[in-house]
C-alpha positions in Angstrom: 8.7 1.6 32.7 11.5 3.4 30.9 11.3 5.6 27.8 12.1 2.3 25.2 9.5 -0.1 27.1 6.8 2.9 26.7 7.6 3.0 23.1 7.9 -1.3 22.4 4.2 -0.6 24.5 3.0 2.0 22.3 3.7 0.6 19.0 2.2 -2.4 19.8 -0.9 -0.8 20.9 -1.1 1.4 18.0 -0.5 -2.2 15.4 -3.1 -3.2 17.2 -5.8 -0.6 17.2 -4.8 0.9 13.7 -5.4 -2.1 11.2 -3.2 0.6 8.6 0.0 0.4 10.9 3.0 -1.5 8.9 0.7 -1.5 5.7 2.0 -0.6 2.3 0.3 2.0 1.6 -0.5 4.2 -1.6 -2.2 7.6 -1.4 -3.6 10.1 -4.0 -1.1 13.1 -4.3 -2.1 17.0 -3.4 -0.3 19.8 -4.7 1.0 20.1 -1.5 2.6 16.8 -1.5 4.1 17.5 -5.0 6.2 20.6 -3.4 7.4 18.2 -0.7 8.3 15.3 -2.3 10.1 18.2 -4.8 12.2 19.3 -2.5 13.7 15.9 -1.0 14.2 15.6 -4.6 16.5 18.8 -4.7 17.8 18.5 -1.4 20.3 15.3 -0.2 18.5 13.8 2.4 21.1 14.3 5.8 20.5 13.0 8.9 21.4 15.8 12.2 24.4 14.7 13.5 24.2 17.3 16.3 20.9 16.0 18.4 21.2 15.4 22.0 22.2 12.2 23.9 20.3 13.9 26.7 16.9 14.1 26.2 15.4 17.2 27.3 12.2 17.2 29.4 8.6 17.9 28.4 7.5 21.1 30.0 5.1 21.8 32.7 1.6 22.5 31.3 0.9 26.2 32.6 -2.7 27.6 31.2 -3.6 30.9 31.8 -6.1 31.5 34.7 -9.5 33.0 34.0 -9.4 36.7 33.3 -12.3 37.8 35.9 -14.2 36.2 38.3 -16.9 35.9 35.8 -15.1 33.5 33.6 -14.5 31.5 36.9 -18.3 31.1 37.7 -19.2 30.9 33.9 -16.3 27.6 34.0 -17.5 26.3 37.2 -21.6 25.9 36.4 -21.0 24.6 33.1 -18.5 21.7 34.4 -21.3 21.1 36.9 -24.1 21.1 34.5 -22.8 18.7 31.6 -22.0 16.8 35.0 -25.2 16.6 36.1 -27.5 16.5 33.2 -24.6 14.1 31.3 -27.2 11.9 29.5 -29.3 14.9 27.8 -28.3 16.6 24.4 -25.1 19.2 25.2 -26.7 21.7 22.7 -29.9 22.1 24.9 -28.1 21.7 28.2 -25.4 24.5 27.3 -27.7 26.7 25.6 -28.1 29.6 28.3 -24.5 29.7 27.9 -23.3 29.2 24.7 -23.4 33.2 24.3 -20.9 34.2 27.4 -18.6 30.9 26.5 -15.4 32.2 25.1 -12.6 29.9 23.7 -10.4 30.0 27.1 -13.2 28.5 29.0 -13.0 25.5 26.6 -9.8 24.7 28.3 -10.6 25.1 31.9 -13.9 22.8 31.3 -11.9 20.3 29.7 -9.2 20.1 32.7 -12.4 19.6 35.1 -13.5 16.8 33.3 -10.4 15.1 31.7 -10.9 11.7 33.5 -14.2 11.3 32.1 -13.2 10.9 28.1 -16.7 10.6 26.5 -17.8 13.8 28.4 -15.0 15.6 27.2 -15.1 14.0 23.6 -18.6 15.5 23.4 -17.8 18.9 25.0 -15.5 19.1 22.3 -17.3 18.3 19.4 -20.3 20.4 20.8 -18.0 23.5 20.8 -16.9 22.7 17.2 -20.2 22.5 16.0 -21.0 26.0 17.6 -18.0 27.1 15.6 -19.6 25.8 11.9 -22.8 26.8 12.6 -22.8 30.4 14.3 -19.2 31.2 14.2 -19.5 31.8 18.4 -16.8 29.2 19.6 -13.8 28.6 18.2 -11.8 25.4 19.7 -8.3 27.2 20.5 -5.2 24.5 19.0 -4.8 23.7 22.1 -7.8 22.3 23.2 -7.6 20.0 20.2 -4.3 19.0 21.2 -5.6 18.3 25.0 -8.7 16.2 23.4 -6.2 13.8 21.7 -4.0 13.5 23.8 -7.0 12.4 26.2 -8.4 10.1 22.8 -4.8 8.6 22.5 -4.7 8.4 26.7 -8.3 6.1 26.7 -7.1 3.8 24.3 -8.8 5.7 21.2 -6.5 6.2 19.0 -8.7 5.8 15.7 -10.7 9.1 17.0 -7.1 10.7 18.1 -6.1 10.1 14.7 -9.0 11.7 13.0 -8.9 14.9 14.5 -5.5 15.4 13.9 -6.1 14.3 10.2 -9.4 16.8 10.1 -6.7 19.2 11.3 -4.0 19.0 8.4 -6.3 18.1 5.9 -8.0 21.2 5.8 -7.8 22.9 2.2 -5.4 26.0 1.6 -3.7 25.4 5.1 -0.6 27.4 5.4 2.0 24.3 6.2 5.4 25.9 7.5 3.1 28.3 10.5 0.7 25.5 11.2 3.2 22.7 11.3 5.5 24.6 14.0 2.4 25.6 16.0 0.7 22.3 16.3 3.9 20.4 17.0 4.5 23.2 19.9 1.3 22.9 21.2 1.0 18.8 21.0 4.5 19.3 22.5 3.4 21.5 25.3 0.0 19.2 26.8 2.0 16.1 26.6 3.1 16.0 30.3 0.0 16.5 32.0 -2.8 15.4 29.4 -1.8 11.6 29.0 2.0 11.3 27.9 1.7 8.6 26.1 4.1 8.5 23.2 1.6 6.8 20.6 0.4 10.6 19.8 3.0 11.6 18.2 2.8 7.9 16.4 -0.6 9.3 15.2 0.5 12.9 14.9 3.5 11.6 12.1 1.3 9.0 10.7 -1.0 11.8 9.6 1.3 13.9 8.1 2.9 11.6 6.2 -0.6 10.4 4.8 -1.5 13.9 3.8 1.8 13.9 2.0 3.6 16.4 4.5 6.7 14.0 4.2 9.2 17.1 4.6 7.0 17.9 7.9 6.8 14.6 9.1 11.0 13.7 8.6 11.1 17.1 11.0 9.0 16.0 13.5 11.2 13.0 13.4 14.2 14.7 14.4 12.4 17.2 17.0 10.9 14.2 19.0 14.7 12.7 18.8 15.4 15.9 21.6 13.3 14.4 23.8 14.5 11.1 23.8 11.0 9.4 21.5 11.7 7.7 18.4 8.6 7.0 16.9 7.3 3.3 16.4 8.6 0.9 13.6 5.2 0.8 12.3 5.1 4.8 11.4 8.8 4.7 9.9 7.5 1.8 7.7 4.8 4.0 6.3 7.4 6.9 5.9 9.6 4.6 4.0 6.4 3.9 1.9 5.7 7.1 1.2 9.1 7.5 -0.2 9.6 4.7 -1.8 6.0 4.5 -4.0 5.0 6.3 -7.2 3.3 9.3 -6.1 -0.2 9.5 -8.6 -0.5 12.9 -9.7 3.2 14.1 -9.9 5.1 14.1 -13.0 8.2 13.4 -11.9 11.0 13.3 -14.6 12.3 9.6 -15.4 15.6 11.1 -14.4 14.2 11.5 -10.8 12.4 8.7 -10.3 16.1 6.6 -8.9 16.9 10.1 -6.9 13.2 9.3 -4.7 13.9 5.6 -3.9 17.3 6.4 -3.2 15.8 8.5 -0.5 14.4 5.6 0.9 17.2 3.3 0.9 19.4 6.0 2.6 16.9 6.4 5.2 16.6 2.6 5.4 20.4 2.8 5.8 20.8 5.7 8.5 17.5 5.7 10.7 19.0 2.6 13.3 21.9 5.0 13.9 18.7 7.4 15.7 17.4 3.9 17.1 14.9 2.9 14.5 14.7 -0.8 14.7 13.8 -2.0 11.4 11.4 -5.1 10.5 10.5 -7.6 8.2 8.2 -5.0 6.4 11.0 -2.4 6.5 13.3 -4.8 4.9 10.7 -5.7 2.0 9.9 -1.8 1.3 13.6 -1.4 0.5 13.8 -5.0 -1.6 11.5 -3.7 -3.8 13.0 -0.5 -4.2 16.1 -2.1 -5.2 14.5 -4.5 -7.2 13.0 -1.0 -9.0 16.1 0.2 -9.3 17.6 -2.5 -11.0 19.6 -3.6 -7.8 19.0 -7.3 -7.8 22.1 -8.6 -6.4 22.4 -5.9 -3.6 18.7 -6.9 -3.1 19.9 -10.4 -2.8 22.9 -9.3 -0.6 19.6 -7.5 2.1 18.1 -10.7 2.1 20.7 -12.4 3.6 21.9 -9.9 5.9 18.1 -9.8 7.6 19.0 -13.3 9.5 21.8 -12.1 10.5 20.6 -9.0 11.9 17.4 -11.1 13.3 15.1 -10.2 10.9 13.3 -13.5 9.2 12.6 -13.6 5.4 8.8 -13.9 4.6 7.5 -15.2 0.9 7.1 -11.2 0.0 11.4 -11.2 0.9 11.8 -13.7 -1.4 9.2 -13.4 -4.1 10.7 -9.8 -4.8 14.3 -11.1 -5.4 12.9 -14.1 -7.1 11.0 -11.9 -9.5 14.7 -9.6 -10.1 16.2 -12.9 -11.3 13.3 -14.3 -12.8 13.5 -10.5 -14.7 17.1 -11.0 -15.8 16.8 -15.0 -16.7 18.7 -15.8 -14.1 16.6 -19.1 -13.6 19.2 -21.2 -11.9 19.6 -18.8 -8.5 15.5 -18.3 -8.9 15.8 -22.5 -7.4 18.4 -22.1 -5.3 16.1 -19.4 -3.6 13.4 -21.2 -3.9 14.5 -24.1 -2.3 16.1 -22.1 0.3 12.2 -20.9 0.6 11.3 -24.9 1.1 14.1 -25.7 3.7 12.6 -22.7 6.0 10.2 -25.1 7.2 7.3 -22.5 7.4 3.7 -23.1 7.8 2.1 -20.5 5.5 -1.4 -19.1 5.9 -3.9 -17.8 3.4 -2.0 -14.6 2.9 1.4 -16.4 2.8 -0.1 -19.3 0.2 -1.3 -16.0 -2.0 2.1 -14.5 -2.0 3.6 -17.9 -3.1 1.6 -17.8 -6.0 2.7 -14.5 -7.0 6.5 -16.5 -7.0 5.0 -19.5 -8.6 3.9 -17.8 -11.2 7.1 -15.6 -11.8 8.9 -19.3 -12.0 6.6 -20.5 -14.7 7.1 -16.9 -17.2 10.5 -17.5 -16.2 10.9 -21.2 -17.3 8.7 -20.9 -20.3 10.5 -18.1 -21.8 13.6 -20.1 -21.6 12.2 -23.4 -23.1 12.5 -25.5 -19.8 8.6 -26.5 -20.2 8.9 -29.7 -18.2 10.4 -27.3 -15.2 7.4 -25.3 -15.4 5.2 -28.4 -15.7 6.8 -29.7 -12.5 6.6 -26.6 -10.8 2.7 -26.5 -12.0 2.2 -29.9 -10.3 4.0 -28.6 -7.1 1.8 -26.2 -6.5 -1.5 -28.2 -6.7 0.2 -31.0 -5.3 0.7 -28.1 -1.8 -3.1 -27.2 -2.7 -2.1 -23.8 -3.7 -4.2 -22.7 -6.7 -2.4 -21.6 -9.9 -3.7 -18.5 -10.7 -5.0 -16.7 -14.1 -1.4 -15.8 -15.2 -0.1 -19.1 -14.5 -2.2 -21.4 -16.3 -2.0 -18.9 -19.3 2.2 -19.2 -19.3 2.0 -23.3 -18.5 -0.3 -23.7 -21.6 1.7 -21.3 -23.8 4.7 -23.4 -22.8 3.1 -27.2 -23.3 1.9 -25.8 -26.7 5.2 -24.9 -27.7 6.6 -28.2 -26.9 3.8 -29.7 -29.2 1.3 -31.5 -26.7 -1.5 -30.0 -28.1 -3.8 -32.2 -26.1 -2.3 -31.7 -22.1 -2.5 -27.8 -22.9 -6.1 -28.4 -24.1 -7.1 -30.4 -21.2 -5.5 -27.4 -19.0 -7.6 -25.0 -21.1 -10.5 -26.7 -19.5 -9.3 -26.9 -16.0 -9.4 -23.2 -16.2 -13.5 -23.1 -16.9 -13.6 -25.2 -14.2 -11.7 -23.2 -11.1 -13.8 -20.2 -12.5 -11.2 -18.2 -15.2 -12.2 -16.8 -18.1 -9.4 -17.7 -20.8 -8.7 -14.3 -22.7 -6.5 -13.2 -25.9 -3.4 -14.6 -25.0 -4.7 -17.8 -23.7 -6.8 -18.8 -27.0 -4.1 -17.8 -29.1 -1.4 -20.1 -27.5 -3.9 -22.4 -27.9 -4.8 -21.9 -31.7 -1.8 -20.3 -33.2 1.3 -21.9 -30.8 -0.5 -24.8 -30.9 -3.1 -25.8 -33.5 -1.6 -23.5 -36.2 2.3 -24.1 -35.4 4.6 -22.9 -37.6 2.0 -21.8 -40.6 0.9 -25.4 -40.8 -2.7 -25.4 -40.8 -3.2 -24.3 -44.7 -0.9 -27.1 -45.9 -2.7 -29.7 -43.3 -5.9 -28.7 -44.9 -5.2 -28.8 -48.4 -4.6 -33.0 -47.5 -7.3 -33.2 -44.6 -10.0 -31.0 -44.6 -11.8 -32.6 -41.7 -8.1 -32.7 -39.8 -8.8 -32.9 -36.1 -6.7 -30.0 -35.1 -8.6 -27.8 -37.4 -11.5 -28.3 -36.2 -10.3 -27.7 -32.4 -8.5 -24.7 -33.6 -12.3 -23.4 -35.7 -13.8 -24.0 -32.6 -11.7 -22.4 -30.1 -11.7 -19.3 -32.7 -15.7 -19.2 -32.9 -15.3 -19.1 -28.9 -13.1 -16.2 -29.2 -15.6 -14.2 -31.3 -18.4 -15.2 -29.3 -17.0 -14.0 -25.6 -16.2 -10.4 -27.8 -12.3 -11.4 -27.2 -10.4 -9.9 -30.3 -7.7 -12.8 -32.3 -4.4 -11.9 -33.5 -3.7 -10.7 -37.4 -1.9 -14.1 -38.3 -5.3 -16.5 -37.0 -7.5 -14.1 -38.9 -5.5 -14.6 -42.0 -5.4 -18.5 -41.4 -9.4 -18.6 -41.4 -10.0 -16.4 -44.5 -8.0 -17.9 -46.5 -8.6 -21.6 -45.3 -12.8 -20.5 -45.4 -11.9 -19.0 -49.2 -10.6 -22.6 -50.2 -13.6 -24.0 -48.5 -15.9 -21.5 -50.7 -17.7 -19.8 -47.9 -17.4 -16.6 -49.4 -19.9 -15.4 -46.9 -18.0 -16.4 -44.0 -15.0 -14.9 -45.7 -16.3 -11.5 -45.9 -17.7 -11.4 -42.8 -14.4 -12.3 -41.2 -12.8 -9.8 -43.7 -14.7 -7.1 -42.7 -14.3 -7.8 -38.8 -10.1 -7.9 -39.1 -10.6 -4.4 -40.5 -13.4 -3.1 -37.8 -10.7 -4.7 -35.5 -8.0 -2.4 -37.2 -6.1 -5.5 -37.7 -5.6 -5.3 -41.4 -5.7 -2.8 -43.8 -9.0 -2.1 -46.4 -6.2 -1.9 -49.7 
């Protein structure tokens, strides 16, 4: 198998043993992370233009024979003990030697039994546990780098990947020693402890989820010499990492652009080092166009992914949908959507839940413009596909049928929503009562004429609801029902709703 099949091989393996692999993922920032991302943000983000076409070889693993004949014996009856007694507790079979075992012998042992993994998983943890408890054995780097590569080599990558992150996760850790010592080590028991490429998938994974983003983008390059580009699925996460806002860093607004500009460039100038971008790749960079106010060039992505074989998903779209949908440009929103419709698709459960997310960015859209029987139609659309509206869209349909004065289909919606299970809060109730029952300052007037009119009473109602569920009305319906329950001469309800707008801090005592 050549070097591009074992990678294809390696990144599928890793997708699908990892369940994080190609995931958008968001972690919590470390001070160490802040001095990274920091200096991306200072430096211009270059790719070497000076690394080999010829990839250099992996080196011959070489370790250092036992000092004394001693050491030799010491190596050979513990390999041939843990052998033997394999099913009883290391710590009570290695006890009569645990004082003579040294941190070179961990090595030798390990090459006597690297075909047998669990053995040589537990040997390892055993000496680790030695290490926290009497401070007697300390695994050497390169043992740890020997035990994943054996993890990654059986097909156990989650365990591979957890030593390694155990490793960099470690507080006060100097970075710049460490990072060039591990890499040279991991680099060095490749060839004869497994060489399977995923380990360094796992090894740039977990410095890019530790925030090491400057470390990982270096280990990038250095793998490059040896002819391994690492998976699509770990360049996804880098571009990720990049492209997210980083919790914990106060980044100036100034260089908020300057950080997803980093991602688009290395969108832009990774395939040049053979990074072949996906569907996921292409929606990372969508959305940080979309941040960046880039609409029309995000537009301009989408339709370059068919052409450079990448196919569109409802995330694709529902990001530039929700640019123009931002900017009122309504009319390309349905020429994308139906573009969307002529795909042909058969969506799942996680594709029906990403339509919603563009339904509902329609129906703001549309009912902020006016175009109510759009939304309507689009409303009808989706439960027509059996696609449930969710909590935002019913509130933006009702808001809109209020406004165009049918009072009783935005009622009727109102109860649909009790009945899928939403609980209707501020916003809905007061598109109900003040868009719709108490349109333009008409209730007072209506009630002077009719005091038993039927939309007061539906508009009462839906306000005592509101005050029951704790759900706190705007200052204008307030006003409506003290002055309307003043006319009535319930000074006691008057009060009482007098004195609640001010708990409320909705109206002033003077």
């Amino acid at each position: 198998m050549n070097q591009e099949a074992q990678n294809d091989a390696a990144a599928g393996k890793l997708a699908a043993e990892d369940p994080n692999c190609g995931s958008f993922i968001f972690y919590t920032t470390t001070h160490e992370e802040k001095n990274n991302i920091n200096h991306l943000l200072r430096s211009p983000h270059t790719i070497d233009a000076n690394f080999s076409t010829t990839p250099r070889p992996f080196p011959d693993y070489s370790p250092r024979n036992p000092s004394v004949v001693t050491d030799t014996h010491l190596i050979r009856h513990v390999t041939t003990t843990i052998k033997r007694r394999r099913l009883e507790p290391l710590r009570r079979v290695l006890k009569p030697y645990e004082s003579r075992f040294k941190p070179s012998h961990l090595t030798w042992v390990l090459i006597n039994i690297k075909n047998d993994y669990k053995l040589a998983l537990n040997f390892f943890n055993w000496a680790k546990s030695r290490s926290h408890e009497q401070q007697l054995l300390h695994p050497t780097l390169e043992s740890l780098c020997i035990v994943v590569h054996i993890a990654v080599a059986s097909n156990d990558v989650g365990t591979a990947k957890r030593l390694v992150y155990e490793f960099w996760a470690r507080p006060r850790l100097d970075v710049l020693k460490y990072f060039e010592l591990f890499t040279e080590r991991l680099i060095y028991t490749y060839k004869d402890w497994g060489s399977h490429p995923v380990v360094f998938d796992v090894y740039f994974q977990v410095l890019v989820e530790t925030g090491f983003v400057l470390e990982a983008e270096k280990l990038f390059h250095k793998l490059l010499a040896y002819g391994l580009v690492v998976s699509v699925d770990s360049c996804n996460l880098f571009l990720s990492k990049l492209s997210c806002n980083f919790e914990g860093i106060k980044i100036a607004a100034k260089d908020v652009p300057k950080k997803k500009k980093i991602a688009v460039k290395v969108f832009e100038e990774f395939p040049e080092l053979g990074v072949c971008w996906n569907t996921v790749s292409y929606n990372i960079v969508l959305h940080c166009l979309f941040q960046l106010g880039k609409v029309k060039e995000a537009h301009n992505l989408l339709v370059q992914m068919e052409h450079r074989g990448d196919f569109p998903d409802v995330v694709s779209y529902g990001v530039v949908v929700s640019g123009y949908c931002k900017f009122g440009e309504l009319d390309k929103v349905l020429k994308l959507v139906d573009e969307l419709k002529r795909k042909g698709s058969k969506p799942n459960e996680y594709i029906y839940n990403n339509i919603i997310v563009v339904y509902t960015t329609l129906n703001s859209g549309f009912c902020k413009s006016g175009d109510f029987l759009a939304a309507c139609k689009l409303f009808n659309e989706m439960k027509h596909k059996k696609i449930v509206p969710d909590f935002v869209t019913y509130t933006s349909v009702i808001h809109g049928i209020c406004k165009s004065g049918k009072i009783a289909e935005a009622h009727e919606m109102f109860n649909e929503m009790f009945v899928k299970g939403f609980k209707p809060d501020e916003v809905t109730y007061t598109a109900l009562i003040d868009v719709g029952y108490c349109k333009a300052g008409e209730m007072k007037e209506a009630f002077a004429v009719h005091p038993r009119w039927k939309k007061y009473v539906e508009a009462r109602k839906l306000f005592e609801e509101m005050r029951t569920h704790g759900l706190v009305a705007e200052k204008d319906i307030y006003d409506i029902f003290v002055d309307v329950n003043y006319e009535e001469g319930n000074w006691e309800i008057t009060l009482e709703l007098w004195d609640e707008a001010i708990e409320k801090c909705l109206v002033n005592e003077t």
